[in-house]
N, C-alpha and C positions, 0 to 999 in steps of 0.2 A: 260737822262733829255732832254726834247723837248726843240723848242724854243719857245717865245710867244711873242704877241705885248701887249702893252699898249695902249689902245686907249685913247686919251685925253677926261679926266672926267671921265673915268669908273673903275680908281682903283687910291689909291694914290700915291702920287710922288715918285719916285724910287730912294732907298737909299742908298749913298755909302754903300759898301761893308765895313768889319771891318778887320783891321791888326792886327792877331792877333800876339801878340806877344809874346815870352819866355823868358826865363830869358837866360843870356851866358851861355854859356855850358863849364865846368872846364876846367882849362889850362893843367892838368895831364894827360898823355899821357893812351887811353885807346887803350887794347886788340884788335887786330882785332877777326871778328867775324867769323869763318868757312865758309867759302864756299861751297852752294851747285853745288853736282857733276850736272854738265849741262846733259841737254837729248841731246842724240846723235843726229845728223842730219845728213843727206844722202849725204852728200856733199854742194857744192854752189848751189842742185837741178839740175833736168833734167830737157828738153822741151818736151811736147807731145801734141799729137794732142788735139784739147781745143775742150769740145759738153758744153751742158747747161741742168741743173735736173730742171725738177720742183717738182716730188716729193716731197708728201707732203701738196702739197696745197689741204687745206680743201675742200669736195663739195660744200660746199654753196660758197665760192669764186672760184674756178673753173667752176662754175654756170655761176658766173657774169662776168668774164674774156671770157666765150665763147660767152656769151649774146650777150657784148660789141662789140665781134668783129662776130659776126653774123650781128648787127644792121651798121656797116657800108659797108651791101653790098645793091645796089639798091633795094628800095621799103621796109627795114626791118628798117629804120631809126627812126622808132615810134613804133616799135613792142615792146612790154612789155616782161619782162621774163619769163613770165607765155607761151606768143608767142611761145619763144623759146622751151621750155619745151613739147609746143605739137609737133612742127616740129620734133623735136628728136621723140618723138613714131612716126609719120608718119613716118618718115625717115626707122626707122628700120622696123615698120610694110612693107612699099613697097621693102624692100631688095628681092632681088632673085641672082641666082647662076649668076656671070660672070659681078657682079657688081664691076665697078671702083673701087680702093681702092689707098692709099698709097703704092709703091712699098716696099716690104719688106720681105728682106732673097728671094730674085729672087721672088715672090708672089704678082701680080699686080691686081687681082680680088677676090673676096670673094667666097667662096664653095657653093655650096648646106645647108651642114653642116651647114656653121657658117650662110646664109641665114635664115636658120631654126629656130636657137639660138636665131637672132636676133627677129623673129616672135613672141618669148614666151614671149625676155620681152618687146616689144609691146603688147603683149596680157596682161601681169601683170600691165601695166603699164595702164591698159582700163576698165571702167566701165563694165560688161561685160553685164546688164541692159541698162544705157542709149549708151554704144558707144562710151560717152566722156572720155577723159583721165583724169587719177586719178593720174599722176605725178603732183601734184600742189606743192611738198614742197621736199627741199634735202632731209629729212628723206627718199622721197619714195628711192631716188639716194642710200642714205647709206645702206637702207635695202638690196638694189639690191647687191652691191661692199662688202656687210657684210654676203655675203650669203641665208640671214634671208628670200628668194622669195620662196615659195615652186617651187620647179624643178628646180630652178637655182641657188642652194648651192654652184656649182662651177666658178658663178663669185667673190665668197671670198676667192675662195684656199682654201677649204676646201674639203674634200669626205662627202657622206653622214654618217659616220662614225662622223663628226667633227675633222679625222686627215687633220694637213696642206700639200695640195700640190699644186705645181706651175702651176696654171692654166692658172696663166696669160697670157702668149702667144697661147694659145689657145682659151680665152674667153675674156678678157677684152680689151687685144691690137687691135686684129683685129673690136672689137666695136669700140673703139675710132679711130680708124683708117679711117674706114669708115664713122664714123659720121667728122670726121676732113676734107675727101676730101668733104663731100658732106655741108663745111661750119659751120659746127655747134659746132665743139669741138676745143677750145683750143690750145691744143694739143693730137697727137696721141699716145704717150707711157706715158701718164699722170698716176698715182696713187696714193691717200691718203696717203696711207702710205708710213712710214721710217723705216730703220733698227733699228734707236735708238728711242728709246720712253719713254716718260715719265708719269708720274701720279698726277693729279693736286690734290687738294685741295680735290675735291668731289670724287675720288679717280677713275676719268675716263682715259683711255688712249687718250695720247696725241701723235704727233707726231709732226719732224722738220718742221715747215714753209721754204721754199725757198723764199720766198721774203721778211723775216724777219731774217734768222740764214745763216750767208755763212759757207756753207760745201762743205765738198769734198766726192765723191763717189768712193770709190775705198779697195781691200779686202790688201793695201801694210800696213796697221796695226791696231792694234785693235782700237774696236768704241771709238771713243772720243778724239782721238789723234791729236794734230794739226798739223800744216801743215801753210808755208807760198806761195803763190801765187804769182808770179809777169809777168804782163801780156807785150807784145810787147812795149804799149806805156811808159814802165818804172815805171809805176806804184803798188804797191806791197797789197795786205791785207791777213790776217790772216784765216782761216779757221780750221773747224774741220774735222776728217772723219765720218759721221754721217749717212753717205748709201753705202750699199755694193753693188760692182761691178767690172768689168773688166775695163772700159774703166780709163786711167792713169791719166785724168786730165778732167773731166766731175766735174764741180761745180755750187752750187746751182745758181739761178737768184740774191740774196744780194752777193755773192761774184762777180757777173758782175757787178752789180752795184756800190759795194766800189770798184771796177777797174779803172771806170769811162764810161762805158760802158752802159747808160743809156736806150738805146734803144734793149738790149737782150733779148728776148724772148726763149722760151724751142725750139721752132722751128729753131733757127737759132744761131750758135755761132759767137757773133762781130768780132772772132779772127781765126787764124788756129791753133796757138799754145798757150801754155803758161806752162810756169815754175811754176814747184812744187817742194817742201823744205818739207820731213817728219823731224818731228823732234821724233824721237823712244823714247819711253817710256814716251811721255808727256801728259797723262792725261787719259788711257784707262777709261772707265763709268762701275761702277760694274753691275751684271745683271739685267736684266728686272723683272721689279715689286718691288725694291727697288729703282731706282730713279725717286724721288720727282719733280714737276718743281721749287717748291723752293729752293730746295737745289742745282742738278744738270741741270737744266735748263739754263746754260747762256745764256743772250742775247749775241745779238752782239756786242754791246762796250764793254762787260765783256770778248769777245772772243779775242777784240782787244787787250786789254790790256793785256788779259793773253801770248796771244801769243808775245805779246813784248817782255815781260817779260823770258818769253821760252826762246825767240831767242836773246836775251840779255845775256843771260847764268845768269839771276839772282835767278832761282830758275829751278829746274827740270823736277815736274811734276804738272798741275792743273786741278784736278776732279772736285773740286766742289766748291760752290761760299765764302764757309769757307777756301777754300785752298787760295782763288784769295784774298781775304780780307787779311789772314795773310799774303802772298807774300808783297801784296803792304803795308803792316804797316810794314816791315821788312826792306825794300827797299826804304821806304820815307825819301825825301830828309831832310836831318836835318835843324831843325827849328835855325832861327838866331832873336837875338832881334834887334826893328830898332833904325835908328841912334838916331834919338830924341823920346820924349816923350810927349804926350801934358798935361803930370799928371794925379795921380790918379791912380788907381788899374790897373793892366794890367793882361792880360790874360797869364795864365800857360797852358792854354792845346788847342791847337786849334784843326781843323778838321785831320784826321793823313797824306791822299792824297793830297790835295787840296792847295797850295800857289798861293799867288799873289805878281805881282809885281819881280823886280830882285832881290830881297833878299828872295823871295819865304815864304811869312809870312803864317803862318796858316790861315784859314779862322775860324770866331765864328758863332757856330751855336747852337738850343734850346736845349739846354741838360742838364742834370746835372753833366753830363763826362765833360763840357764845363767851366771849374771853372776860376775865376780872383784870385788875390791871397790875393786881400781884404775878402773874405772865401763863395763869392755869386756863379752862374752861371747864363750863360746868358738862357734866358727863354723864347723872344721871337726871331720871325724871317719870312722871307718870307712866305704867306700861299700859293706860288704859284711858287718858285725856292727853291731844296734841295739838300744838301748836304749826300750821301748817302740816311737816310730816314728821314734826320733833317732838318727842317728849315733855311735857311741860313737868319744867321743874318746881320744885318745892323745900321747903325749909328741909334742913338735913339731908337733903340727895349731894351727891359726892361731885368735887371737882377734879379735874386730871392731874391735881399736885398735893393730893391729902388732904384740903380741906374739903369742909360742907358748905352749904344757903344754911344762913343763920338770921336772916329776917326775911320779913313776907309779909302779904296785903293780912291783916286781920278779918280783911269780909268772905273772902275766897279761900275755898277748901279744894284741893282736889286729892282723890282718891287714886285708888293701884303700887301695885308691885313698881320696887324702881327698876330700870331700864336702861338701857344705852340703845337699843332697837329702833328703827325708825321705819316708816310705813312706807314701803314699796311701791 
């Protein structure tokens, strides 16, 4: 949930929040309830040397990210993206053997060979009528990295066969490489993809954003398994293993980020080291083309808390966001009724995660799971703060039998139009 402002006069006055409250809970001593076996963890974690992934990142923002930092070099401060976009074919169209590059694997100049490569998709990338370039949209970028160019199938890792093979170090890196010295890329060992991938709604593949999901790159357990993080300055966040690889502690750009590490780029790690915490068998992702980004997509405050949760020993393993729900309504702190009453029906069921205040009261939100025990529920609620994908409600939003929420947390305001709409 974002945060937002209220500007004065452009939405209504912001509502206490409602207490919700329960009835006591029996004085008869009940059962405890089994214990799940914890997932194992590697210990109190190793240190290792810290790099930074940005795999991942879309082209059309990989696009804008090179733009951006193309346009702060002299004379490029008004260049348009489109700007950019021709400079890249110039670029590679003028390559020849013995051209500068990024040093890499003892390799400090580009080949013949890969000079040649880069000619073709200069040439694909060129009206072959007018002369002008026909890169005006990421699509032409995806075609190229998707194989889809005629003669250059093997910038997607594929053979002309359409079996996968690892081309990348032969076709893609040493591109980005050379367009990275010569200002124009990003990054040099950048690519779309991720090992773990999902499939959205329209049934496209997807893959990890790094500046939206903190993961960890690394082959020490299967995909989807978390992992906690804690970096020099004592600061800790959670992460997934979401891309395969050798290096021990290579994590996406959102886990530099929740470090506190605000200024990380793929080009440079904030740090030399940092600690990593597997925690074995917590959440492996079944295979490719059955996860959903509905279903096994977590964000990252869903990662956060799953992995608390992990490393709490309160639950084992969490795949998917059915797992992370039951955990936390398993684990929710028990509801207490408060001390006074201001009369009238009180709420039996509040939100299951969610308390406020030191007695940790539920919150009331538009549902009809939201019941009072005069036999209504509350019905409306923020159109603009939610509780899960409900409305949270507040003093004065309406219940399904004519009344309103007639009390609420005094610290807690929330703003918006009321509502019965819930987020899709």
């Amino acid at each position: 949930m974002g945060m937002f402002d209220n500007k004065r006069g452009s939405s209504p006055k912001p509502k206490a929040a409602p207490k919700a409250a329960s009835k006591p809970a029996p004085k008869a001593a009940q059962p405890k309830a089994a214990q799940p076996k914890a997932a194992k963890s590697n210990g109190t974690g190793k240190s290792y040397s810290a790099a930074v992934c940005g795999d991942g990142i879309t082209v059309a923002h990989f696009e804008e990210l090179s733009h951006a930092q193309w346009q702060q070099q002299k004379g490029n401060e008004k260049k348009t993206l489109q700007d950019w976009r021709d400079a890249v074919v110039d670029a590679l169209g003028d390559a020849k053997k013995g051209d500068s590059t990024l040093k890499y694997k003892g390799v400090d100049s580009i080949s013949a060979d890969q000079a040649s490569r880069f000619h073709k998709v200069a040439d694909a990338f060129t009206n072959a009528k007018t002369q002008q370039s026909n890169y005006t949209s990421s699509a032409a970028m995806e075609s190229l990295l998707g194989g889809k160019v005629k003669g250059l199938h093997q910038f997607g890792n594929v053979d002309s066969a359409g079996k996968w093979v690892n081309y990348y170090p032969t076709y893609r890196m040493p591109m980005w490489m050379y367009l990275k010295k010569k200002g124009l890329a990003y990054e040099g060992f950048w690519q779309p993809e991720t090992t773990a991938s999902f499939v959205d709604a329209k049934g496209k593949t997807v893959y990890v954003d790094p500046t939206e999901i903190s993961y960890l790159v690394s082959n020490a357990g299967p995909v989807g398994s978390f992992v906690k993080l804690t970096a020099p300055n004592g600061k800790s966040t959670y992460a997934r293993i979401l891309e395969r690889g050798t290096s021990e502690a290579e994590v996406s750009l959102k886990a530099w980020w929740n470090l506190g590490y605000a200024n990380a780029t793929p080009n440079q790690a904030p740090t030399s080291k940092l600690v990593v915490e597997t925690f074995d068998g917590s959440g492996a992702l079944p295979k490719k083309g059955t996860r959903t980004v509905s279903e096994y997509g977590l964000t990252d405050d869903e990662i956060q808390r799953a992995g608390k949760l992990i490393d709490d020993k309160k639950v084992k393993s969490i795949t998917s966001r059915k797992d992370l729900e039951a955990a936390e309504r398993k684990n929710a702190p028990p509801q207490q009724a408060p001390a006074t009453s201001a009369g009238g029906s009180r709420l039996e069921k509040g939100f299951p995660t969610i308390g406020l205040g030191m007695a940790m009261r539920r919150v009331g939100y538009a549902s009809p799971d939201c019941l009072h025990d005069g036999g209504g529920y509350v019905c409306e609620g923020s159109a603009s703060v939610f509780v899960g994908k409900f409305p949270f409600a507040r003093i004065g939003d309406a219940t399904s039998d004519g009344l309103e929420v007639i009390t609420g947390d005094d610290g807690v305001y929330v703003g918006g139009s009321p509502t019965s709409a819930t987020l899709q």
